[in-house]
Jmol script that loads the backbone (N, CA, C; Angstrom):
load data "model"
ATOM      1  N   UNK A   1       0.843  -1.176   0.000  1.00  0.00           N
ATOM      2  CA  UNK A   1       0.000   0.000   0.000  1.00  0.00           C
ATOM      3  C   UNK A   1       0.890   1.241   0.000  1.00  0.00           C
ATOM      4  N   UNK A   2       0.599   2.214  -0.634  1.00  0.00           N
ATOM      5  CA  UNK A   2       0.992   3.258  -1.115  1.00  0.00           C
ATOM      6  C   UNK A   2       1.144   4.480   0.443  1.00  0.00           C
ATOM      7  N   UNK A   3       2.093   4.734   0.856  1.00  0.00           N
ATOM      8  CA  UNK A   3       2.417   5.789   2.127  1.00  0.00           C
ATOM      9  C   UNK A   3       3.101   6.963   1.139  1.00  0.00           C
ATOM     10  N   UNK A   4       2.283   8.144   1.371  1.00  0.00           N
ATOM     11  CA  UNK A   4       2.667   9.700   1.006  1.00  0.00           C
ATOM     12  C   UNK A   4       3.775   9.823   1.633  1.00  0.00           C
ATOM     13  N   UNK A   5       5.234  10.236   0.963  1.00  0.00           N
ATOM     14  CA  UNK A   5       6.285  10.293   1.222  1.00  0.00           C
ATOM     15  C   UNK A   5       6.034  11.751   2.906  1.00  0.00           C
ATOM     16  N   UNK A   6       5.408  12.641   2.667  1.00  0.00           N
ATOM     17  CA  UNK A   6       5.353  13.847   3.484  1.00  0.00           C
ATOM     18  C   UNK A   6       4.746  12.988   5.001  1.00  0.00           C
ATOM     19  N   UNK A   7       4.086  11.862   5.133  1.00  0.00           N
ATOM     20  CA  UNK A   7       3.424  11.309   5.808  1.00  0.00           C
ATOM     21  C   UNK A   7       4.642  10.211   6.450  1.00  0.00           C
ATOM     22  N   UNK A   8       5.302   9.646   5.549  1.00  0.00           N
ATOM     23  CA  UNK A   8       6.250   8.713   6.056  1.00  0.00           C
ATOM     24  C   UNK A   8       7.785   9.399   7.223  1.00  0.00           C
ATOM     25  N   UNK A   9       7.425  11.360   6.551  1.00  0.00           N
ATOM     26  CA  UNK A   9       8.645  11.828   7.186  1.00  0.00           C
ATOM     27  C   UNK A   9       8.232  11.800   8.325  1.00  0.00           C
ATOM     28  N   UNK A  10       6.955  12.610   8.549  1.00  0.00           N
ATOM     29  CA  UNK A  10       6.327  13.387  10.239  1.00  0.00           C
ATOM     30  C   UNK A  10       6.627  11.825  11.017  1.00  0.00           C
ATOM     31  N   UNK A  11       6.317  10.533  10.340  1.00  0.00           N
ATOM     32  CA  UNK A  11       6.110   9.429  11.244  1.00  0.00           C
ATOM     33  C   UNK A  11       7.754   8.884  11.674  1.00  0.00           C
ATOM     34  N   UNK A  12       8.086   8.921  10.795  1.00  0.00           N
ATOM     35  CA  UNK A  12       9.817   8.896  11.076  1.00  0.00           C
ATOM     36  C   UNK A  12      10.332   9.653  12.302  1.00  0.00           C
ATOM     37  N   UNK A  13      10.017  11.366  11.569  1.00  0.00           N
ATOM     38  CA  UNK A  13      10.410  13.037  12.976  1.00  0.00           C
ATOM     39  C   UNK A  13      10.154  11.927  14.199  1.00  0.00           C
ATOM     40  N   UNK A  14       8.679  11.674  13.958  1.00  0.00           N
ATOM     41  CA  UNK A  14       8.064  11.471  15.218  1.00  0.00           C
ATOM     42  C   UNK A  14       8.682  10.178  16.267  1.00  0.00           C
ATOM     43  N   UNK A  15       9.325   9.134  15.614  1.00  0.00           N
ATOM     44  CA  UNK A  15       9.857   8.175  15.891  1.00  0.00           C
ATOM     45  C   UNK A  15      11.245   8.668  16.898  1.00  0.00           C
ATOM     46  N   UNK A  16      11.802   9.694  16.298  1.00  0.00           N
ATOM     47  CA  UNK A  16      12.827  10.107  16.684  1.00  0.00           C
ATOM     48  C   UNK A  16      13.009  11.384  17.881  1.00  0.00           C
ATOM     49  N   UNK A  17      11.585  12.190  18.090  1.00  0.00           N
ATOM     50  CA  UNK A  17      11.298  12.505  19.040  1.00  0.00           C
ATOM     51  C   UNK A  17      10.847  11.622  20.254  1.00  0.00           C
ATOM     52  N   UNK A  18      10.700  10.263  19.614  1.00  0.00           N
ATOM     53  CA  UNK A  18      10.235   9.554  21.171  1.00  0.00           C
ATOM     54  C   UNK A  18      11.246   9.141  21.593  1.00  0.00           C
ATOM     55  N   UNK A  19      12.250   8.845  20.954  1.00  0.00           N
ATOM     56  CA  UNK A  19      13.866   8.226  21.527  1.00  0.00           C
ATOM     57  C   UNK A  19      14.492   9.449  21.987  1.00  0.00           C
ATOM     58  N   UNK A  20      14.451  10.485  21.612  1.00  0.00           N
ATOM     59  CA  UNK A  20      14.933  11.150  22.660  1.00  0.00           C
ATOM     60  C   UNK A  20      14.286  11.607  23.472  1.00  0.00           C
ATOM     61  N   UNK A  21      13.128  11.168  24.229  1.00  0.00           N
ATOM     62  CA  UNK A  21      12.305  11.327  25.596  1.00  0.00           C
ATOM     63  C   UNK A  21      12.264  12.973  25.675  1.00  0.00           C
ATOM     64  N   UNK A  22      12.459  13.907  25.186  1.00  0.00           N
ATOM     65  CA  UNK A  22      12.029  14.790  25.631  1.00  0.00           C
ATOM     66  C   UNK A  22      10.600  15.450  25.447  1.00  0.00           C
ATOM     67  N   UNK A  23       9.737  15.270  24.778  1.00  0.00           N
ATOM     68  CA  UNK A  23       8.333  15.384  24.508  1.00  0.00           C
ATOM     69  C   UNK A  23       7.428  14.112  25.086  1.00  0.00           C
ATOM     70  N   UNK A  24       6.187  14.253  25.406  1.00  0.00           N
ATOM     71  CA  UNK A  24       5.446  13.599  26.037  1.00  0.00           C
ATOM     72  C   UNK A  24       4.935  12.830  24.274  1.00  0.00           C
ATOM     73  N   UNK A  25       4.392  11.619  24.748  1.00  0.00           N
ATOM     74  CA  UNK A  25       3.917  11.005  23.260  1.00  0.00           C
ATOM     75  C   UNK A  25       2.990  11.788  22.966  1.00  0.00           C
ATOM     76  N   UNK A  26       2.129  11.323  23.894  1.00  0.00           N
ATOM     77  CA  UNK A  26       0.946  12.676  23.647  1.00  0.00           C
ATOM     78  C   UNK A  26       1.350  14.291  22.770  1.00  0.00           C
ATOM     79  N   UNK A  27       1.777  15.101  23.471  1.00  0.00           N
ATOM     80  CA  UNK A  27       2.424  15.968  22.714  1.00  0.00           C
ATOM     81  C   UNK A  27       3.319  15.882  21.153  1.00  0.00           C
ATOM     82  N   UNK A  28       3.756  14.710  21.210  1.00  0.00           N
ATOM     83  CA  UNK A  28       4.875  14.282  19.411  1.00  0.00           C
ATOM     84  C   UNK A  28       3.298  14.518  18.630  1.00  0.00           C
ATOM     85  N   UNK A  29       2.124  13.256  19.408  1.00  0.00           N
ATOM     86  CA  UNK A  29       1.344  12.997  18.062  1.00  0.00           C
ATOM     87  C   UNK A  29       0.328  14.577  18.265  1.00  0.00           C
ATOM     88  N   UNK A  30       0.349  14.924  18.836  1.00  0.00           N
ATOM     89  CA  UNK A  30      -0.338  16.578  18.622  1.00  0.00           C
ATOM     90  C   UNK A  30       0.455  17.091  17.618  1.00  0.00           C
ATOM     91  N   UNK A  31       2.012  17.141  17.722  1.00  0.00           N
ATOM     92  CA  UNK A  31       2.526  17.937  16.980  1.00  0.00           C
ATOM     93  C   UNK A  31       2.388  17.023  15.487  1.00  0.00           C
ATOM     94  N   UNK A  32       2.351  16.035  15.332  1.00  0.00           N
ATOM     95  CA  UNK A  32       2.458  15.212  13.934  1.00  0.00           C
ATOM     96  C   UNK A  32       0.718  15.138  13.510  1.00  0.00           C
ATOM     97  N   UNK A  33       0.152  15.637  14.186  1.00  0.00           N
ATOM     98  CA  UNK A  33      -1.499  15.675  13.638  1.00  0.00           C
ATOM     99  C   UNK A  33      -2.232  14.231  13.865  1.00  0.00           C
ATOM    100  N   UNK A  34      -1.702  13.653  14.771  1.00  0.00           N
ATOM    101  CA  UNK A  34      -2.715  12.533  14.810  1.00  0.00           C
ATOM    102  C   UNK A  34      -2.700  12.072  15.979  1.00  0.00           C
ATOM    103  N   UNK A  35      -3.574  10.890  16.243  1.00  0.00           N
ATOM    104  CA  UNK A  35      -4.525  10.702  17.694  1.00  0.00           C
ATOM    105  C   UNK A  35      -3.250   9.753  18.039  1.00  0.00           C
ATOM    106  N   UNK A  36      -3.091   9.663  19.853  1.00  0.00           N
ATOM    107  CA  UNK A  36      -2.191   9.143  20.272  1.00  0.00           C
ATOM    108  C   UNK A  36      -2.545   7.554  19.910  1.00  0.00           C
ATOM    109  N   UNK A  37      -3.526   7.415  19.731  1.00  0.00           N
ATOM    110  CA  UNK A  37      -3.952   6.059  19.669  1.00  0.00           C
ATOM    111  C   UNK A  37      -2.702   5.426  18.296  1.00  0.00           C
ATOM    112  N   UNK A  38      -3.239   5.758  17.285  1.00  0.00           N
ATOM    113  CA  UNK A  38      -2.456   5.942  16.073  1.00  0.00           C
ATOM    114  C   UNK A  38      -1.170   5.471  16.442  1.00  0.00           C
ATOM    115  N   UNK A  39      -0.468   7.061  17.279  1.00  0.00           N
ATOM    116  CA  UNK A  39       0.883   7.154  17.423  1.00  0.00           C
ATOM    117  C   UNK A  39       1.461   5.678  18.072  1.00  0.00           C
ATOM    118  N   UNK A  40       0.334   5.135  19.051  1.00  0.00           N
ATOM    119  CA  UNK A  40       0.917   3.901  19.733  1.00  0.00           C
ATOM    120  C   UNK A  40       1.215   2.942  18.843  1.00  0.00           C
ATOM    121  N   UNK A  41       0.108   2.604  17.852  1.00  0.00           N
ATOM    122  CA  UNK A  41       0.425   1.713  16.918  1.00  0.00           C
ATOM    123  C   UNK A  41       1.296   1.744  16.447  1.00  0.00           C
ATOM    124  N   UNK A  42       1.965   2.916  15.304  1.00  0.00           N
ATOM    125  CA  UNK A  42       2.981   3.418  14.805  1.00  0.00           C
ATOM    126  C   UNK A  42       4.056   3.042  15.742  1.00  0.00           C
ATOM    127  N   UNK A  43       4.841   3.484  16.909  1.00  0.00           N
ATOM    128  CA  UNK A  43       5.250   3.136  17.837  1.00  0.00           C
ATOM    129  C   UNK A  43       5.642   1.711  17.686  1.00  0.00           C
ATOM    130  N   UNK A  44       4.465   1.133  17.950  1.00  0.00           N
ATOM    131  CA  UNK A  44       4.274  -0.654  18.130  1.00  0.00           C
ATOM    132  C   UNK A  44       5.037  -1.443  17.067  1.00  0.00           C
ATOM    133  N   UNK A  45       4.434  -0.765  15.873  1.00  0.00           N
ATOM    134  CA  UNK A  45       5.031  -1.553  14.594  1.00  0.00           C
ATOM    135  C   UNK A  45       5.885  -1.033  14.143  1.00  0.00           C
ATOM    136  N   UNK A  46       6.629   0.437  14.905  1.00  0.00           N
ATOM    137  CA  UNK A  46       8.454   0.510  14.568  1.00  0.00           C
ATOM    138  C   UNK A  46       8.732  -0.277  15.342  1.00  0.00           C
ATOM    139  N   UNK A  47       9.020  -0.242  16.284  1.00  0.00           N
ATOM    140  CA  UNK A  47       9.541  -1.512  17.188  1.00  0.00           C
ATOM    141  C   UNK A  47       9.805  -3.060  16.527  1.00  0.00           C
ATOM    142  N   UNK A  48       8.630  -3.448  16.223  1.00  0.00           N
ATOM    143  CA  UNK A  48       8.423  -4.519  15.659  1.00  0.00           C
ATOM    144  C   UNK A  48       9.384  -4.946  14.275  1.00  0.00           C
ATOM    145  N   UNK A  49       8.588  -3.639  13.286  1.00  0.00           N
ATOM    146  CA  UNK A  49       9.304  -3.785  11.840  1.00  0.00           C
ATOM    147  C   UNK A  49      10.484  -2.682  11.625  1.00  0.00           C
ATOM    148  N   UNK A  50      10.922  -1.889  11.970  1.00  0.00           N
ATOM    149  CA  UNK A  50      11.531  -0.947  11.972  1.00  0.00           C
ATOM    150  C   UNK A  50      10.744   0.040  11.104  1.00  0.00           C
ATOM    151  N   UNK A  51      11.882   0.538   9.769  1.00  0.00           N
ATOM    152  CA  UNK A  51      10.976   1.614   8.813  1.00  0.00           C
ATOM    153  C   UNK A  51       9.761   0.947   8.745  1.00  0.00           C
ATOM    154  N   UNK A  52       9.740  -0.332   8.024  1.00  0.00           N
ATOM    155  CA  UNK A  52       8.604  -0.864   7.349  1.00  0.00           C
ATOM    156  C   UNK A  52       7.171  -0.652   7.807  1.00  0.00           C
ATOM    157  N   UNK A  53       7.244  -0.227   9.808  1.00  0.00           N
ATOM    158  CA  UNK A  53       6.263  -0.485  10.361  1.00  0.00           C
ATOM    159  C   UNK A  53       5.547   0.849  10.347  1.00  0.00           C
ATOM    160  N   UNK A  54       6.494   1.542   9.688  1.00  0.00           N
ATOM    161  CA  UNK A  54       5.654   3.070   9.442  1.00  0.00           C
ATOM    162  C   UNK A  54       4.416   3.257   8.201  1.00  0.00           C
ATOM    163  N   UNK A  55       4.786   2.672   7.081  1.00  0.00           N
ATOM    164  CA  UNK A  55       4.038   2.396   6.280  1.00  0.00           C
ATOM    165  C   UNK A  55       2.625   2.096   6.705  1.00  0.00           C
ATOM    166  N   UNK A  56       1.383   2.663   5.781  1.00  0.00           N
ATOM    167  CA  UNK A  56       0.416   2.100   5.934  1.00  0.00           C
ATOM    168  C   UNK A  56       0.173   0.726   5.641  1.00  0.00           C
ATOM    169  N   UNK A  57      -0.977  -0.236   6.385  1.00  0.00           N
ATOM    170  CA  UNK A  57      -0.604  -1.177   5.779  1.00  0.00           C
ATOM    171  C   UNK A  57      -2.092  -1.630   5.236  1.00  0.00           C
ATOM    172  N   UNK A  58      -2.542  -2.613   4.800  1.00  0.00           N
ATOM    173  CA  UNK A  58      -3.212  -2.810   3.529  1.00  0.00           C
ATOM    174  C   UNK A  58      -4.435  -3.256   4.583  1.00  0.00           C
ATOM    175  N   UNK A  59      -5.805  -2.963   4.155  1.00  0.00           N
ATOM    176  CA  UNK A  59      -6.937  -2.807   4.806  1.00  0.00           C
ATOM    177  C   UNK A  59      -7.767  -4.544   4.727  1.00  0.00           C
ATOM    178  N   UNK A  60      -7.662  -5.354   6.126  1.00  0.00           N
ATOM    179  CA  UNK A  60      -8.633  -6.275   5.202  1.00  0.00           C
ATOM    180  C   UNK A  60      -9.746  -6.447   5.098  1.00  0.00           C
ATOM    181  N   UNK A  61     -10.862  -6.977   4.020  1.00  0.00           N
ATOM    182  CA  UNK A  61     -11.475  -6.509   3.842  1.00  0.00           C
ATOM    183  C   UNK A  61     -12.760  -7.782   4.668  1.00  0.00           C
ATOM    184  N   UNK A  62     -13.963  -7.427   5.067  1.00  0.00           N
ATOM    185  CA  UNK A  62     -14.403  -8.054   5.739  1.00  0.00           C
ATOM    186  C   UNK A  62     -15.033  -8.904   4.814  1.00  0.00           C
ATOM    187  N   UNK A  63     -15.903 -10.384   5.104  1.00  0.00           N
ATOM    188  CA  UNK A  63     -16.583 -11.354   4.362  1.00  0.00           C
ATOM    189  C   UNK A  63     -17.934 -10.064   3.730  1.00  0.00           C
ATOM    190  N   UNK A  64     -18.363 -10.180   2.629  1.00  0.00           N
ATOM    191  CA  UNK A  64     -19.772  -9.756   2.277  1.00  0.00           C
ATOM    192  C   UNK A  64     -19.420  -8.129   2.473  1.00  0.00           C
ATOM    193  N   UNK A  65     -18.455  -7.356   2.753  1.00  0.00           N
ATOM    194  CA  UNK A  65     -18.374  -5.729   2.484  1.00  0.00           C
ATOM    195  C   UNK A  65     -17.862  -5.843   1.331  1.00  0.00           C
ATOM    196  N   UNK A  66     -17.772  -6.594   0.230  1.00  0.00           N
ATOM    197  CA  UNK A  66     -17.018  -5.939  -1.170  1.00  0.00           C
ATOM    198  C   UNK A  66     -18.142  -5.755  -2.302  1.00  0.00           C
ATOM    199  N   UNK A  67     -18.234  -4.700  -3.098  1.00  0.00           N
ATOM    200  CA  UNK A  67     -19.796  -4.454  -4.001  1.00  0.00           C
ATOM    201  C   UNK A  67     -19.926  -5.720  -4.230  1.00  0.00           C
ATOM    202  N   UNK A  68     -21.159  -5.930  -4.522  1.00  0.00           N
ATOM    203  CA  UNK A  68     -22.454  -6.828  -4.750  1.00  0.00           C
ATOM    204  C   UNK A  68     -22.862  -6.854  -6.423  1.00  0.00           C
TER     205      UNK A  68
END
end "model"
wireframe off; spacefill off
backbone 0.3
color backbone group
């Protein structure tokens, strides 16, 4: 799935404001425009995948939601 390069930076910045502990998470994802919830994930799956986990990742799709 396709991640907007301008989107992959803020999540990167943001990666790199949490290693250096000086901003509250809360505060990074205020400043990067999105809900801490988000940011945890993001968070979660750098950890996990490194860059890769910044990327969006591909939506699945439920039984019976695809047109008819």
């Amino acid at each position: 799935m396709y991640t907007h390069p301008t989107v992959l930076r803020c999540r990167r910045q943001a990666m790199i404001l949490d290693g250096r502990k000086i901003y509250s998470r809360r505060d990074i994802a205020r400043q990067c425009q999105m809900s801490y919830t988000t940011f945890y994930k993001l968070l979660s799956r750098y950890k996990e995948q490194g860059e890769d986990g910044l990327h969006d990742k591909k939506r699945i799709e439920l039984e019976g939601s695809g047109p008819k």
